[in-house]
C-alpha positions in Angstrom: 17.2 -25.3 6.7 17.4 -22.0 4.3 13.2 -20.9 6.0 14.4 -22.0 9.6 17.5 -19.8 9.2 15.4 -16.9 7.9 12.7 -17.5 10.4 15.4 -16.9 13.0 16.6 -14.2 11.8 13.2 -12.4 10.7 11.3 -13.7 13.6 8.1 -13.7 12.3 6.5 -15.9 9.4 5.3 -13.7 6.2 8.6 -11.8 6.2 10.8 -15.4 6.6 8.9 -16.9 3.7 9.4 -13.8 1.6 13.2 -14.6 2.0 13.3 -18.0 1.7 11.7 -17.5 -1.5 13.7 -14.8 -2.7 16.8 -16.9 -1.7 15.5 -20.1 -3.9 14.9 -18.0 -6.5 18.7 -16.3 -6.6 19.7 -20.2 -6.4 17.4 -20.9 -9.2 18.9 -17.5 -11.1 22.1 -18.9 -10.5 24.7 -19.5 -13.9 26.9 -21.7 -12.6 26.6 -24.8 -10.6 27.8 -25.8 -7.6 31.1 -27.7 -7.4 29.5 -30.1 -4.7 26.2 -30.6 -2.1 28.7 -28.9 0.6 29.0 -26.0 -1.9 25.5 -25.7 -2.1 24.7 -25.7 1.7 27.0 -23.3 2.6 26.2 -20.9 -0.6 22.5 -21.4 0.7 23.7 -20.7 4.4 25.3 -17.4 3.7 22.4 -16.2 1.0 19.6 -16.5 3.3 21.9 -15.1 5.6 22.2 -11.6 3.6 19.0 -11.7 2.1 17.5 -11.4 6.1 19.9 -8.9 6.6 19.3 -6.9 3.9 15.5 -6.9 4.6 16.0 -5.9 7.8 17.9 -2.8 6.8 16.0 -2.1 4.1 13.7 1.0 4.1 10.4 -0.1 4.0 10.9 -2.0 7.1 12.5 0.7 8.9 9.8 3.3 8.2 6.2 0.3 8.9 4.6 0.5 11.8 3.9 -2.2 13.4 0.7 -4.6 14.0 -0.2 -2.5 17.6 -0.8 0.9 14.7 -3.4 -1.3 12.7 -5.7 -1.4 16.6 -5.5 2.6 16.6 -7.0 2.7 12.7 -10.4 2.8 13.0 -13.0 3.3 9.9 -15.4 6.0 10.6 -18.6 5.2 8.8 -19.6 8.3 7.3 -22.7 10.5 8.7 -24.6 10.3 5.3 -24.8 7.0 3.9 -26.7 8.1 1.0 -24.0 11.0 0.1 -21.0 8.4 0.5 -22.7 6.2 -2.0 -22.7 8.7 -4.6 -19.4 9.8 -4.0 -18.3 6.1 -4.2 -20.1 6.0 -7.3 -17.8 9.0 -9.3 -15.5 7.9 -11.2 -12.0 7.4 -9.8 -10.1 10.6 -10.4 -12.9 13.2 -9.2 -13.9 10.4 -6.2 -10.3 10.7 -5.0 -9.7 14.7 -5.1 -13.1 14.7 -3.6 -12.0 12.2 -1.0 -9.1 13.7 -0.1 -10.4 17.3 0.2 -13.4 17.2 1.9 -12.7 14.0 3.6 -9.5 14.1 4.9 -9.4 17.9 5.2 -6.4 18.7 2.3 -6.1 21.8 0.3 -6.1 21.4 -3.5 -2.1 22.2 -3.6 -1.4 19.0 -1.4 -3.7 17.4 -3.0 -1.7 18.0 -6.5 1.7 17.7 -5.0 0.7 14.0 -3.6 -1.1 13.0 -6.9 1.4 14.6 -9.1 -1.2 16.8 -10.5 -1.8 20.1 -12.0 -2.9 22.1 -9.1 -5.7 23.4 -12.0 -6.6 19.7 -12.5 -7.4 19.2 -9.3 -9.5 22.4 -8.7 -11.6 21.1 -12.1 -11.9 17.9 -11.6 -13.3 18.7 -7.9 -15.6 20.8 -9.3 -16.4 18.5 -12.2 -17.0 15.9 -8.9 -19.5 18.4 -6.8 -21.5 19.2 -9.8 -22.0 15.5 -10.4 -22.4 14.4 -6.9 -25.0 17.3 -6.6 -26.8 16.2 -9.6 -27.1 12.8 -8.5 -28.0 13.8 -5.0 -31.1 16.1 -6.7 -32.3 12.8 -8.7 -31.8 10.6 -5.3 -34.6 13.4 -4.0 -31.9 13.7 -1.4 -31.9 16.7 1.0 -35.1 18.2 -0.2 -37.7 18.9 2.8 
């Protein structure tokens, strides 16, 4: 009763599990007990009742896209498979910054500003990343005529 209410309300399946769990789990949570099986039915009723409601209202869902945005994403493979292997291979930090700057085209200052960086720590650790990644690429043999 408590998924086929939320199924209604959420119309779709992922999203009316996620409630239906979240409103056994608040039953589970729950002090005090229920004076009778009526009780219960109804305190179910109106929970999963909320709990939809509050879902749909609640920010993340407001601000998703929706399935249609995942047909217009589109990975590019990258021109240089032997340069994208390398810079998969930096470690995690200097990969990212190098990522995201060279990439996907951002400056250094967004770059710090979305990571929550030093705008100083970024600028090092991208040039910490080229000087690796051009080391690596000079062992590889790669780019040499």
């Amino acid at each position: 009763m408590v998924y086929q209410i939320c199924l209604m309300l959420m119309k779709n399946v992922p999203d009316a599990e996620d409630a239906a769990q979240t409103v056994f789990r608040k039953a589970m949570e729950r002090a005090e007990p229920f004076r009778d099986p009526e009780h219960e039915k109804a305190w179910l009723i109106v929970t999963a009742r909320n709990e939809c409601k509050n879902q749909l209202k609640h920010w993340w869902r407001t601000r998703r896209a929706g399935e249609e945005a995942l047909d217009s994403l589109v990975w590019e493979q990258p021109e240089h498979q032997e340069v994208w292997d390398q810079v998969a291979a930096l470690p995690k930090p200097q990969r990212l910054v190098l990522y995201l700057h060279y990439y996907q085209g951002y400056a250094t200052g967004e770059i710090a500003d979305m990571l929550g960086e030093n705008p100083s720590t970024v600028r090092s650790r991208l040039v910490q990343a080229r000087k690796k990644l051009k080391l690596k690429l000079e062992e590889e043999g790669y780019g040499q005529a």
